[in-house]
C-alpha positions as CSV (number, residue, x, y, z in Angstrom):
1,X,16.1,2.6,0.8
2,X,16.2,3.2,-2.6
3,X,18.8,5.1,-4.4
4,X,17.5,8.7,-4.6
5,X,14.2,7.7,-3.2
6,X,11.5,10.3,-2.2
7,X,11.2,10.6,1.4
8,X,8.9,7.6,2.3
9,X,3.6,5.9,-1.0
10,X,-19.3,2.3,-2.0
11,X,-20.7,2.2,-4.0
12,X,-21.5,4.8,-6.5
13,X,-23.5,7.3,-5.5
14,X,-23.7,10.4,-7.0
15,X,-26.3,13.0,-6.1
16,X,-29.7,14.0,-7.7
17,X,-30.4,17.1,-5.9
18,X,-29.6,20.3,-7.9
19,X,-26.2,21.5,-7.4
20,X,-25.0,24.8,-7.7
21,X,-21.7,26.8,-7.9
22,X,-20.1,26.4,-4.9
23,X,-18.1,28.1,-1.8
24,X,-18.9,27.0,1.6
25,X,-22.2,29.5,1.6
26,X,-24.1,27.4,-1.1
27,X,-27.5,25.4,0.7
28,X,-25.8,22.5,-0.9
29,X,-22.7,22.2,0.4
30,X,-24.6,22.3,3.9
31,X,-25.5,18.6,3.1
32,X,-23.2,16.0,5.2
33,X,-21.8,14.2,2.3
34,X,-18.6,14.4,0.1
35,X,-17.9,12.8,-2.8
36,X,-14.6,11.3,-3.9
37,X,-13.7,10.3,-7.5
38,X,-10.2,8.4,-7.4
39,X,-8.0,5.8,-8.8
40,X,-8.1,2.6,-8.0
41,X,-5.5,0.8,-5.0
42,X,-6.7,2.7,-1.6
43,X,-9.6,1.0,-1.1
44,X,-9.8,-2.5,0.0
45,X,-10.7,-5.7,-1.5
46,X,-12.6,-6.6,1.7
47,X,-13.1,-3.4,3.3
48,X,-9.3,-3.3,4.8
49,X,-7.9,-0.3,2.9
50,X,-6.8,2.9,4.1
51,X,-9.6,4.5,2.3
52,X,-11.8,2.7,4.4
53,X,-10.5,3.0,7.8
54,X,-10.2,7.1,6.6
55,X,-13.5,7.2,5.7
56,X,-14.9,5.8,8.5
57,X,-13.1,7.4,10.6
58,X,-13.8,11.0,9.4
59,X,-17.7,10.1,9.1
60,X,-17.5,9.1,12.8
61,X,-15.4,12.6,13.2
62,X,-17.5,14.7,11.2
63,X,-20.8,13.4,10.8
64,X,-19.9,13.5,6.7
65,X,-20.8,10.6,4.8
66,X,-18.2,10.0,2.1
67,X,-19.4,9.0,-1.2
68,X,-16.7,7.1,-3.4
69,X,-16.7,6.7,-7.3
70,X,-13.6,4.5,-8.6
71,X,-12.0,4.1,-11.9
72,X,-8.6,4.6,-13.5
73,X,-6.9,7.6,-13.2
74,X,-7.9,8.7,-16.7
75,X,-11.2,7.6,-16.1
76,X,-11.7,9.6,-13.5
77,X,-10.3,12.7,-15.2
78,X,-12.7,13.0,-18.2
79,X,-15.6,11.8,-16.2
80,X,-15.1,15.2,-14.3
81,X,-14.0,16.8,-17.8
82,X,-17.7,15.7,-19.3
83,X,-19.2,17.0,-15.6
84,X,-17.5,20.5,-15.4
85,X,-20.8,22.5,-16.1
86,X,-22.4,20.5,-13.2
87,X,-19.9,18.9,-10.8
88,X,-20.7,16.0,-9.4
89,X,-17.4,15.2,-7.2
90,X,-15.7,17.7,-4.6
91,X,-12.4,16.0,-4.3
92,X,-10.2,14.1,-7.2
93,X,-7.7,11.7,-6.3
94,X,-5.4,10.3,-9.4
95,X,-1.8,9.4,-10.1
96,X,0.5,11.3,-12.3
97,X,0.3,12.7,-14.8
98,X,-3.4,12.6,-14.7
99,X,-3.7,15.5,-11.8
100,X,-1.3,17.6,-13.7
101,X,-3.8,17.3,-16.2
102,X,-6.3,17.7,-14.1
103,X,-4.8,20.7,-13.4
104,X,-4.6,21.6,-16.6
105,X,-8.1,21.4,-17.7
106,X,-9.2,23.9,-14.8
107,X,-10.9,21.1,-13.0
108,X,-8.9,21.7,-9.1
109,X,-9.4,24.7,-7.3
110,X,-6.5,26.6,-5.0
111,X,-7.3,24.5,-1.3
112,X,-3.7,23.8,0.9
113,X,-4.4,21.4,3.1
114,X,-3.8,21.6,7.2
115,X,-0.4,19.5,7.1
116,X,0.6,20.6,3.6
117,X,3.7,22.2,4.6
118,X,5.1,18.7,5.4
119,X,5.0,17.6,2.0
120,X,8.1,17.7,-0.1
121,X,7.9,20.0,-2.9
122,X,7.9,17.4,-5.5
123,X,5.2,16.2,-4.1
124,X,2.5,19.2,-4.5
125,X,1.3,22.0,-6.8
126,X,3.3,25.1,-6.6
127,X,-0.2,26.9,-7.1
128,X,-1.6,25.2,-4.4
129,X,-4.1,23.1,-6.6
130,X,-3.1,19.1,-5.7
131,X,-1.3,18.0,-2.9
132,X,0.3,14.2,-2.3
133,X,-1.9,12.1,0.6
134,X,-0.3,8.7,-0.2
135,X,3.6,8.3,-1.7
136,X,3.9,5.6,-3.5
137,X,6.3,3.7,-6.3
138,X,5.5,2.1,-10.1
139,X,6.3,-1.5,-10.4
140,X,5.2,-4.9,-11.7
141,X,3.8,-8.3,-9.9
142,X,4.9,-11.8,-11.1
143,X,3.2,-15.2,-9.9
144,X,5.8,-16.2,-7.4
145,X,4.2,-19.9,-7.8
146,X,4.7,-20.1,-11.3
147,X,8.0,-18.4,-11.6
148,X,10.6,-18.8,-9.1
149,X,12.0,-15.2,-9.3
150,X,10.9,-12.4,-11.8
151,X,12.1,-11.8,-14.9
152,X,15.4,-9.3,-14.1
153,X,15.2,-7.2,-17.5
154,X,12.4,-6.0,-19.8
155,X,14.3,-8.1,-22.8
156,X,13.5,-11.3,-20.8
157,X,9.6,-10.3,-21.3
158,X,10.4,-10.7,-25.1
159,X,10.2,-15.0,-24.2
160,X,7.9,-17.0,-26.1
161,X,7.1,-18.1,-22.0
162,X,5.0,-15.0,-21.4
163,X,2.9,-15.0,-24.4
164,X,-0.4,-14.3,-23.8
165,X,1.1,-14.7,-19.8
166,X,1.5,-10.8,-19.7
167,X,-0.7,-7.6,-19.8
168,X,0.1,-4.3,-19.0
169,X,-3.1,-1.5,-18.3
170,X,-4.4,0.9,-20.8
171,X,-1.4,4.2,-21.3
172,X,-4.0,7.2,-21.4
173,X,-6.4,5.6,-19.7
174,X,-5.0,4.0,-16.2
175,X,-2.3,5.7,-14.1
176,X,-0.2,2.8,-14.2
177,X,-0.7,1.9,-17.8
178,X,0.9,5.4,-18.6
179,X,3.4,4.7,-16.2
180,X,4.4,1.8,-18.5
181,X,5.0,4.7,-21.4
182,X,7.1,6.6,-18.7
183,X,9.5,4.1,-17.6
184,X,10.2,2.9,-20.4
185,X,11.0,6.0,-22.2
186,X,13.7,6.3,-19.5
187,X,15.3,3.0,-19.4
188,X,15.4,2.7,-23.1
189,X,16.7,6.4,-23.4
190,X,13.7,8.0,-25.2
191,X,10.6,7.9,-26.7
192,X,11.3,5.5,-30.1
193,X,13.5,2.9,-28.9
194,X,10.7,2.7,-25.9
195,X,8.3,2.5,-28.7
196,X,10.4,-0.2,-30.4
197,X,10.6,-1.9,-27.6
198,X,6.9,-2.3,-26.8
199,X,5.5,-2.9,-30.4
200,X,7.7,-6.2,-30.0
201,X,6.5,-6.9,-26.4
202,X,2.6,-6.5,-27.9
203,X,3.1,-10.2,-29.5
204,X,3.1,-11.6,-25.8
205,X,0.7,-8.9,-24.5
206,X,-2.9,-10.1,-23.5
207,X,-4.3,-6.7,-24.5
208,X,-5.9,-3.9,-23.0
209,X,-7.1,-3.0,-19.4
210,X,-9.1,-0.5,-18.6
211,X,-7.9,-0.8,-14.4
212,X,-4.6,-2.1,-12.9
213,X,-6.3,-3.0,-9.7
214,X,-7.9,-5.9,-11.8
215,X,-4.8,-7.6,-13.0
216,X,-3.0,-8.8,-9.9
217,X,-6.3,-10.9,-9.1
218,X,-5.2,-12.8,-12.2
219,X,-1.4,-13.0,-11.6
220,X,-1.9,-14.2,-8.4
221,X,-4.6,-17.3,-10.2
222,X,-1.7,-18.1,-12.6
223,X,-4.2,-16.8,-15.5
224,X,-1.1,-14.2,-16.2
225,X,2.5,-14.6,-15.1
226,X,3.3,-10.7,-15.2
227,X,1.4,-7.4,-15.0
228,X,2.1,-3.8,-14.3
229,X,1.3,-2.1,-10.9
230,X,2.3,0.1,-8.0
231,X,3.8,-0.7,-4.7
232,X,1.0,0.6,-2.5
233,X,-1.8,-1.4,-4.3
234,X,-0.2,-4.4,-4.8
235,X,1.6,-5.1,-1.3
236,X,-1.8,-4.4,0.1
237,X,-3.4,-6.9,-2.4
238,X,-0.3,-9.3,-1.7
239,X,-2.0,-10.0,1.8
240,X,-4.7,-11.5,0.6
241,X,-3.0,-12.9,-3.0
242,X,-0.1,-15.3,-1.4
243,X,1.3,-15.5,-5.1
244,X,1.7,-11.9,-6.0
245,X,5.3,-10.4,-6.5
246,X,6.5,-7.1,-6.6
247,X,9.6,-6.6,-9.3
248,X,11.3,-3.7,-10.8
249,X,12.4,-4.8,-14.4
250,X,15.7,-2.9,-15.2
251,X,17.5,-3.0,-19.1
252,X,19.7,-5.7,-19.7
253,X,23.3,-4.7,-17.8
254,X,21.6,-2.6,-16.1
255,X,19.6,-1.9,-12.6
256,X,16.1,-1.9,-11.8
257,X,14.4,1.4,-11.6
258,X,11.2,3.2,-10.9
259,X,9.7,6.5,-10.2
260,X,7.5,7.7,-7.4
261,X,3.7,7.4,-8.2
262,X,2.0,9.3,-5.9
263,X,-2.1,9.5,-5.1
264,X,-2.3,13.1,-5.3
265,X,-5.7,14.8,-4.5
266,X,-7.1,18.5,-5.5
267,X,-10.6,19.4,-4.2
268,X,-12.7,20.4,-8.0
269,X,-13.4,23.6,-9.0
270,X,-17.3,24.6,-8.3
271,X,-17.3,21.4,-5.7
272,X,-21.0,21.1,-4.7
273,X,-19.6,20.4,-1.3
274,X,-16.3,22.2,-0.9
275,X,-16.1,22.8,2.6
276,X,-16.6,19.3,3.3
277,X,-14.2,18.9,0.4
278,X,-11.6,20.7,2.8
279,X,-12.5,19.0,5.5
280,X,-11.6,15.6,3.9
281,X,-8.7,16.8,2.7
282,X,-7.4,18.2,6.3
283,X,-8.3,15.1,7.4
284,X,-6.8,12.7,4.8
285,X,-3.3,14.4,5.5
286,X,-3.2,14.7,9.3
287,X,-1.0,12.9,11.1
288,X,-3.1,10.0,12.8
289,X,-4.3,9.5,9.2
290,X,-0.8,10.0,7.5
291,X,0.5,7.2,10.3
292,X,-2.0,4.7,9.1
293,X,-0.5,4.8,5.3
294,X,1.8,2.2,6.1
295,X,0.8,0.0,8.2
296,X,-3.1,-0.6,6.8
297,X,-2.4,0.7,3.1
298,X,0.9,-0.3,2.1
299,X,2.0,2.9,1.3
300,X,4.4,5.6,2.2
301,X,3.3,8.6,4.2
302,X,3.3,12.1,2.0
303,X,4.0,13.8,5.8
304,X,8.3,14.1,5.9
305,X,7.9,14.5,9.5
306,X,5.9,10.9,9.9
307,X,8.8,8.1,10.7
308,X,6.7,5.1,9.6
309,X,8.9,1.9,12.0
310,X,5.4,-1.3,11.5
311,X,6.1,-4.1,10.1
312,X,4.9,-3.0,6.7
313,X,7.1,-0.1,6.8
314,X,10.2,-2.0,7.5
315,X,9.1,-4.4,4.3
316,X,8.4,-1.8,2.2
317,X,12.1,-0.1,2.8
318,X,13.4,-4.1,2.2
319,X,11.6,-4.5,-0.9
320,X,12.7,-0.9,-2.3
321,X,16.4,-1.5,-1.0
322,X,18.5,-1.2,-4.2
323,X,16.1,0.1,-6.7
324,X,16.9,3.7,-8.5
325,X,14.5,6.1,-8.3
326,X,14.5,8.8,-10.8
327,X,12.5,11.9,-11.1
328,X,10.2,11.9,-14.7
329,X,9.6,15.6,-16.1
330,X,5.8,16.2,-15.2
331,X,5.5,19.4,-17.4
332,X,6.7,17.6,-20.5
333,X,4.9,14.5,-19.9
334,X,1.2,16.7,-19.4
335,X,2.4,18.7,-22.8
336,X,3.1,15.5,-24.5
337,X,1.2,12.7,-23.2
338,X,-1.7,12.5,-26.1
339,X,1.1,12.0,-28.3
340,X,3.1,9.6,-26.6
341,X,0.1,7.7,-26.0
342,X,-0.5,8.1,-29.9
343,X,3.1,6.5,-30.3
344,X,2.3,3.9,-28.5
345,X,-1.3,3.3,-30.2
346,X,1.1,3.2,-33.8
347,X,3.5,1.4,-32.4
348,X,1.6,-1.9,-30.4
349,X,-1.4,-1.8,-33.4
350,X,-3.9,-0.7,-30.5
């Protein structure tokens, strides 16, 4: 297990009926449908995600019809920003730090979850606002074909080999494109040598990407030879993409690193359907769903009392064996991010 590791991470369809400001007593929130807006990585390229074997399971439960909308975690946030006066979704899934902000912006309502209590602390809003459904780690994929073992540091990615062989998502924009920002503030021991380092990297970088979920596709074709990711998403997408690598660059001298990434879910303040926002919630955390994490997502479990022993689960601890996990500082990152992300605008010329 890693060192100081985290206890192991439709189509659009939005509604045209008139909403209005919900509780459970509102005529619309009698309707059996719920509507998800979330980050890309928990649903599957061919219908073999966790999402999907949740979803189906809880409409076959319930009778509730889930309705999914999916973008980058940023994405997702100012979509429900722009749709505050009307809501359109009743829960919000996203990656740090975009359910801080989230949070932040007024857009999660106070909902604990049945099963909450098993999540570590870390892992949650003290205020009861967003709580952790699928742990889960930053990382990168390399093309295993093409290279015969990732490139150990970040000064390696500096090689004239990966020019126009690497992209990394959108900071601001996609969770794991702002997880670039964060790691990299860490291993190079603060914001402007992290700056520094990535206004030389832009040279080999392909350019912007609105989703991470769209990059491994071409890392795995050989069209790039390294990209940013997550653990969860991409040893899910490895079963289907026999190329695709998960690595953990580290400084030179140093070790490889990462920080827990967790999907993280709040149900929206004025949900047009917020009990069947609860509901899904209850539902996405209890334990036959929490045991599923592993072993048809790729992820870890959020439940501490979940021992996860499939075969995924035992790769997962394999591939994490030896990698330092450290804890980023949340509250500064949501107070800071626009201009960290401004930094890194000045600094790559994006």
């Amino acid at each position: 297990m890693p060192t100081n590791a985290l206890k192991p991470v439709a189509a659009l369809a939005l509604l045209a009926a008139p909403l209005t400001a919900c509780g459970g007593n509102s005529a619309a929130s009698d309707e059996n449908v719920v509507t998800v807006y979330s980050a890309d990585g928990l649903k599957g390229e061919n219908g073999d995600g966790w999402y999907d074997r949740v979803f189906e399971d809880f409409e076959n439960e319930t009778g509730i019809k889930v309705e999914y909308v999916e973008g980058g975690s940023g994405e997702m946030v100012q979509r429900a920003v722009r749709e505050k006066s009307n809501p359109q979704a009743d829960v919000l899934v996203t990656l740090p730090p975009f359910i801080q902000q989230a949070d932040s912006k007024g857009l999660l309502q106070t909902y604990t979850p049945k099963g909450a209590e098993q999540v570590g602390g870390a892992d949650k809003a003290a205020d009861g606002t967003w709580t952790s459904v699928v742990n889960n780690y930053f990382g990168f994929v390399y093309n295993k074909k093409e290279l015969k073992q990732p490139p150990a540091t970040w000064e390696e990615l500096l090689d004239g080999t990966y020019k126009n062989k690497l992209q990394y998502s959108t900071p601001g924009v996609a969770g794991d494109g702002t997880a670039v920002l964060i790691k990299a503030m860490h291993d190079f021991g603060g914001e402007q040598p992290a700056m520094d380092y990535l206004g030389r990297l832009q040279s080999n970088n392909v350019g912007p990407s609105a989703s991470t979920g769209k990059l491994a596709p071409k890392v795995d074709k050989g069209e790039l030879l390294v990209a940013n990711g997550d653990v969860q998403m991409n040893f899910a997408q490895a079963k289907t993409m026999p190329n695709l690598g998960i690595w953990f660059p580290a400084r030179e001298g140093g070790e490889p690193t990462t920080f827990a990434l967790p999907y993280a879910a709040g149900l929206v303040t004025e949900a047009p359907h917020s009990g069947n926002g609860k509901k899904l919630l209850d539902f996405m955390l209890s334990q036959s769903a929490q045991r599923q994490v592993s072993e048809i997502g790729g992820g870890f479990s959020a439940r501490q009392d979940i021992e996860a022993t499939d075969a995924n689960a035992i790769a997962l601890d394999k591939l994490m064996d030896g990698v330092t996990v450290f804890e980023p500082d949340w509250n500064d990152i949501d107070k800071n991010l626009s201009s960290y992300v401004d930094a890194w605008k000045s600094a790559t010329g994006s």
